[in-house]
C-alpha positions in Angstrom: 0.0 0.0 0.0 1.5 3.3 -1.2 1.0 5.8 1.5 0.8 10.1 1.4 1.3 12.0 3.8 0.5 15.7 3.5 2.6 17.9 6.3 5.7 17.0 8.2 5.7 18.8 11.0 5.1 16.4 14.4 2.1 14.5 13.7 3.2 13.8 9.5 7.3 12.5 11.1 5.9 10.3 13.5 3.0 9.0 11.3 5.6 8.5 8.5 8.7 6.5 10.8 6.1 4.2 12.7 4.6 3.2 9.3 8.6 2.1 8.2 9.6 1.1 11.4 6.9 -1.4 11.8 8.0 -3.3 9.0 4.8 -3.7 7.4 5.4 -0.2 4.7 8.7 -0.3 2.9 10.4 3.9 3.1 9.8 3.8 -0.5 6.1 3.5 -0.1 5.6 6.3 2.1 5.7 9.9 0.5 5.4 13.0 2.4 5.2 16.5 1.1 5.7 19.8 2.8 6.7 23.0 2.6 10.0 22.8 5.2 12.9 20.8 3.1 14.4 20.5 6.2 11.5 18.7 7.9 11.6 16.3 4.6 15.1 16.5 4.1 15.1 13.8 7.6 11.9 11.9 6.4 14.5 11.2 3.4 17.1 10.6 5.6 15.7 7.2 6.3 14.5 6.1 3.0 10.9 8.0 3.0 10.2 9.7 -0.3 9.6 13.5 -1.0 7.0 14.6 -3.0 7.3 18.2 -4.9 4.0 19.1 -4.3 0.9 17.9 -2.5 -0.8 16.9 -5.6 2.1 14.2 -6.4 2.1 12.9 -2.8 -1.8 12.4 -3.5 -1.4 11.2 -7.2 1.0 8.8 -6.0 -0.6 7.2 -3.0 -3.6 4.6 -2.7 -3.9 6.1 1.1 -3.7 9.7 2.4 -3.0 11.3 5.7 -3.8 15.2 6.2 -1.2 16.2 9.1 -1.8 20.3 8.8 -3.0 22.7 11.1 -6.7 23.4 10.7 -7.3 26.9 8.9 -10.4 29.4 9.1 -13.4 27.6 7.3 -14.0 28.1 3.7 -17.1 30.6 3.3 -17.5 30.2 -0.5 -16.5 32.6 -2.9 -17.5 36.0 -2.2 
């Protein structure tokens, strides 16, 4: 199962290293995207892919996770 992961901050690292570290997800299964390269830079650090945009860690994942801090609530266009 190909997994996305949209956000790494806390909640998106830890999601994405239990998944490998439980053996069951291989590091190339799991792709994350975000706007910190940092924060992805040690998600690749162990294997986990990088996506370059949201809409390639959703295009290439049969499973998605949305780690991101809640915004104000879309009111329609105005």
């Amino acid at each position: 199962m190909r997994i996305g992961i949209i956000g790494a901050g806390t909640i998106g690292q830890l999601l994405a290293s239990r998944f490998v570290e439980s053996g069951k997800i291989r590091p190339s299964e799991v792709i994350v995207s975000d706007t910190d390269k940092a924060k992805l830079g040690a998600l690749q650090s162990k294997g986990i892919r990088a996506a370059e945009s949201n809409r390639q860690a959703v295009e290439c994942s049969d499973l998605v996770f949305l780690c991101i801090r809640p915004t104000a609530p879309f009111t329609g266009p105005n």
